[in-house]
N, C-alpha and C positions, 0 to 999 in steps of 0.2 A: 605227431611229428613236428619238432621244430623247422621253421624256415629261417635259413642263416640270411643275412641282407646283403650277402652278395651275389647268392643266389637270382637266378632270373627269375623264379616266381615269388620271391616278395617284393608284396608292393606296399609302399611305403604308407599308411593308411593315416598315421598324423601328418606328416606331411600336404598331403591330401583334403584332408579336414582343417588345415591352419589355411590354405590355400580357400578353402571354401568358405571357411568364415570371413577374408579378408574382404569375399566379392560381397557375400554376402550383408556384410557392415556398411560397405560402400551402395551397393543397392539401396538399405534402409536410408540411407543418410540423401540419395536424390528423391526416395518415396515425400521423405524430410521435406525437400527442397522444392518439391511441385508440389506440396502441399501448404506450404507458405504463399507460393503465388497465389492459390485458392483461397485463401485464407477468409477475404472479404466479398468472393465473387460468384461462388456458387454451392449452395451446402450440402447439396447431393455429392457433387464432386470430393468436397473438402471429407465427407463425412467417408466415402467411399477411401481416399486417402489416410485418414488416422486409423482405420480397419487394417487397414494396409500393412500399414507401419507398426501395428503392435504383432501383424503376423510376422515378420518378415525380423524384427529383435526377436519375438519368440524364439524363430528359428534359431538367431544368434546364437541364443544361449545355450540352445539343445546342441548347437554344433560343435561348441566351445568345454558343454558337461560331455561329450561325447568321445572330445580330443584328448581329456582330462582321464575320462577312463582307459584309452588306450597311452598314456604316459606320458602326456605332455602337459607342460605347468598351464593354469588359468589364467585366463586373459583378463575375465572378469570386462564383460560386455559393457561398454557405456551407449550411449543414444545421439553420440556425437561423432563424427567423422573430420579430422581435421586437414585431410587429401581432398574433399567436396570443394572445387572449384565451385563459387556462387556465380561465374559469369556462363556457367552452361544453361541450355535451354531448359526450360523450367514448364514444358507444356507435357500435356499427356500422350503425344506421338512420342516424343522422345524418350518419357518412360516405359511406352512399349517398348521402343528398341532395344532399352538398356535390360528388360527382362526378359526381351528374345534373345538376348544375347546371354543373360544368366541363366538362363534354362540350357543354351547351347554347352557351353562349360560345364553344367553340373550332369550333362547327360555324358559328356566326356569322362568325367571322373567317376559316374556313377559305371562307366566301362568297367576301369582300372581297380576299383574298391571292389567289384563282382569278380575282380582275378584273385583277392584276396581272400576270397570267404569267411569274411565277417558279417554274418546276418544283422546283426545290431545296425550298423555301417550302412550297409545295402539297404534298411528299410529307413532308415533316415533319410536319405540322398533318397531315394520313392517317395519321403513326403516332401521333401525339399520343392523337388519335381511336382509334384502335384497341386501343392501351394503355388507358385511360381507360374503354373498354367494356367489354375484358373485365374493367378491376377491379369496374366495376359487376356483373355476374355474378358474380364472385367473391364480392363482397359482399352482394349478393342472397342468395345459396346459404347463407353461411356465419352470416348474421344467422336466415338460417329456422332454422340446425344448432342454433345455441346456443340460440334460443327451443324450440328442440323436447327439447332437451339432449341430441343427436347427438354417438357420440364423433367425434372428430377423424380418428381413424384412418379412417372411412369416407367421410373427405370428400376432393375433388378438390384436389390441391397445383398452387399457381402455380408454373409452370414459368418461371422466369426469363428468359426470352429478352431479352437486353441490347438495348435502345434503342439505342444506339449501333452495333449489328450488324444491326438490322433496317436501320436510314439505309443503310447502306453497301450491303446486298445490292440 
């Protein structure tokens, strides 16, 4: 059965996914920007951050081939954000925030995209989510380390598990 788009049950699933990539790209691009402040100052930290940051364009781009398969033209992902204010806090409390707060939107739309029953859709936004939580943890963990001034060596490494290999399996 077709759903016409003025009907109440569609829901608009690029829209939704342009909408996710945008937070998305802006997320990467502070991962970016608290990872420069680290850049000279702790390597567990720093190291914990470019793990980050390759998961998290990963995603970009799944979110972007994603948008593309239901009909919307490529963006074609860059590794740049030119909305990133450089005068924001650049510490790791405030990238939790900024990822408890992208976990809270994407658990929103992961609603509205479950109204639409597109499984493809739905288990994306479930890995979105699930990336996005453990960096919350991660970050949680590693902002306690550095306030307590834990070396790094005793802290838990993000295992990189590619985004692109989670979708698939």
């Amino acid at each position: 059965m077709d759903i016409k788009r003025d009907t109440p049950e569609f829901v608009d699933v690029v829209a939704i996914l342009r909408e996710q990539l945008k937070d998305t790209l802006l997320l990467g691009a502070y991962v970016q920007n608290v990872e420069g402040h680290f850049h000279d100052r702790n390597k567990g930290v720093l190291d914990l951050l470019r793990s980050m940051s390759r998961e998290v364009w990963t995603l970009s781009e799944l979110i972007d081939c994603r948008a593309a398969a239901c009909g919307s033209a490529r963006t074609h992902v860059k590794n740049t954000d030119p909305l990133l204010n450089r005068g924001e806090d650049d510490s790791l409390e405030s990238l939790l925030n900024r990822f408890c707060r992208y976990v809270r939107k994407t658990s929103e739309r992961l609603v509205a995209v479950r109204q639409g029953n597109d499984r493809e859709t739905i288990e994306l936004f479930d890995r979105i989510l699930s990336t996005a939580k453990t960096g919350i943890w991660f970050l949680d963990v590693y902002s306690n380390a550095v306030w307590l001034k834990c070396a790094p060596s005793h802290l838990p490494k993000w295992k990189s598990v590619s985004a692109l290999r989670q979708i698939a399996s």
